[in-house]
C-alpha positions as CSV (number, residue, x, y, z in Angstrom):
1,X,121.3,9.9,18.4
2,X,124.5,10.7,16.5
3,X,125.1,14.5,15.9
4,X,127.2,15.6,12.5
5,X,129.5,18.6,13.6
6,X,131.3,19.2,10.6
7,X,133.6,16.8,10.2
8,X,137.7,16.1,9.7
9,X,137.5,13.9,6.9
10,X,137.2,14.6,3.2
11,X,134.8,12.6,1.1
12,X,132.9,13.2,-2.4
13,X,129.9,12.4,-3.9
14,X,129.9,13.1,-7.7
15,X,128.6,12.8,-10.9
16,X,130.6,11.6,-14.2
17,X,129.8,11.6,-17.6
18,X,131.2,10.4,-21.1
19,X,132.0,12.7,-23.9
20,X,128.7,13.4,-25.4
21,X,127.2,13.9,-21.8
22,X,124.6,11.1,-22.3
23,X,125.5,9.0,-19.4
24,X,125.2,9.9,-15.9
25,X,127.1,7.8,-13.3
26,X,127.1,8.7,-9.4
27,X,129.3,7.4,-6.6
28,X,131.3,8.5,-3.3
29,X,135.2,8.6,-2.9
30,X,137.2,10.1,0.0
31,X,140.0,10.5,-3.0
32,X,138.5,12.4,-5.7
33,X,141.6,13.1,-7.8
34,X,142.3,9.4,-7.8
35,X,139.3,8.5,-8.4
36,X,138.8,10.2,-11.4
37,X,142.3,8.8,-12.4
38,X,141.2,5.3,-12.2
39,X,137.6,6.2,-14.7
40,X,140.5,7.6,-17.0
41,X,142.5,4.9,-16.8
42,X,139.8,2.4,-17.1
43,X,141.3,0.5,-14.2
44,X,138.7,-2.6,-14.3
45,X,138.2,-2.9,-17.6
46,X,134.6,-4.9,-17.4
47,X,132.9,-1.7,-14.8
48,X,130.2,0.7,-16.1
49,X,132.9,3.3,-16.5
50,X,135.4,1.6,-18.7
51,X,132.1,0.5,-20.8
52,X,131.0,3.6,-21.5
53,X,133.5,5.7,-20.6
54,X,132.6,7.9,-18.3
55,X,135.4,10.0,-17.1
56,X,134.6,13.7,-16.8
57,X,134.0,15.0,-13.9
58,X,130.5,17.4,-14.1
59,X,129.3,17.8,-10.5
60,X,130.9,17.0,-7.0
61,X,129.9,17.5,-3.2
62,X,132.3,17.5,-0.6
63,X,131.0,16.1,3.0
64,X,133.2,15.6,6.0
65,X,131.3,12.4,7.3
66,X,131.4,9.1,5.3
67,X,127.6,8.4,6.6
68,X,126.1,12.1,5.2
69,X,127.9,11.4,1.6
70,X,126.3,8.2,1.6
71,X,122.7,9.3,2.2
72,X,123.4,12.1,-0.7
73,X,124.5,9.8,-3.1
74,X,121.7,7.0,-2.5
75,X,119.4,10.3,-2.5
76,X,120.8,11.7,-5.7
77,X,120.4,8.4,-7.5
78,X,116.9,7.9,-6.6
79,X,116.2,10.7,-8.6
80,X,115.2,11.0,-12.1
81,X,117.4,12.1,-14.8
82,X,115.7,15.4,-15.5
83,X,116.6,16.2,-11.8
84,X,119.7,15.0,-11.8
85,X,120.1,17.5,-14.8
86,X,118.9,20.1,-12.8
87,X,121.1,19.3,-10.1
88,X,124.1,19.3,-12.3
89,X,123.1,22.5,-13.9
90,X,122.8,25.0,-10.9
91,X,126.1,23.6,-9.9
92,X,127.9,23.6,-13.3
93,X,125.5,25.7,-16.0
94,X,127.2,24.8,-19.0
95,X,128.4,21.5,-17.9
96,X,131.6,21.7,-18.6
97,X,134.3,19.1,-17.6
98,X,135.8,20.0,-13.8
99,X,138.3,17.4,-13.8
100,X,140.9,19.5,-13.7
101,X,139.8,21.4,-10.8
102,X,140.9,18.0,-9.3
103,X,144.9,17.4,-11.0
């Protein structure tokens, strides 16, 4: 059985969205500030991002093990929009940008 103390390293699960806020997209990163860089910056050009350019930066948890951001973000996408909403909403009520909490 593996035990999760709290952890050294510095990883992210978040949530992005395009301007109008009508796309959700969720992932991991140990690197947020890069990472949102790159969805700015449409770094592949052919991704879900770049397509529909989602690049602001609504809702983010910070996890010190790779393995318990990975089980939140598989969690977080299983769920249904209206939840997700939810989600985003006790985090960030007026779900506003936080991108540059992250410059």
């Amino acid at each position: 059985m593996i035990e999760y103390t709290e952890g050294i390293y510095n990883f992210y699960v978040y949530m992005t969205t395009n301007k109008n806020r009508t796309v959700l997209y969720t992932s991991v990163t140990n690197n947020l500030k890069r990472r949102l860089n790159e969805h700015k910056n449409h770094i592949n050009a052919s991704s879900f991002t770049a397509r529909y350019n989602v690049e602001f930066l609504i809702y983010y948890e910070h996890f010190g093990w790779i393995q318990l951001a990975i089980a939140r973000e598989k969690e977080i996408k299983d769920m249904r929009r209206e939840l997700k909403l939810n989600l985003i909403k006790e985090f960030n009520p007026e779900m506003k940008f936080l991108n540059s909490h992250f410059e």
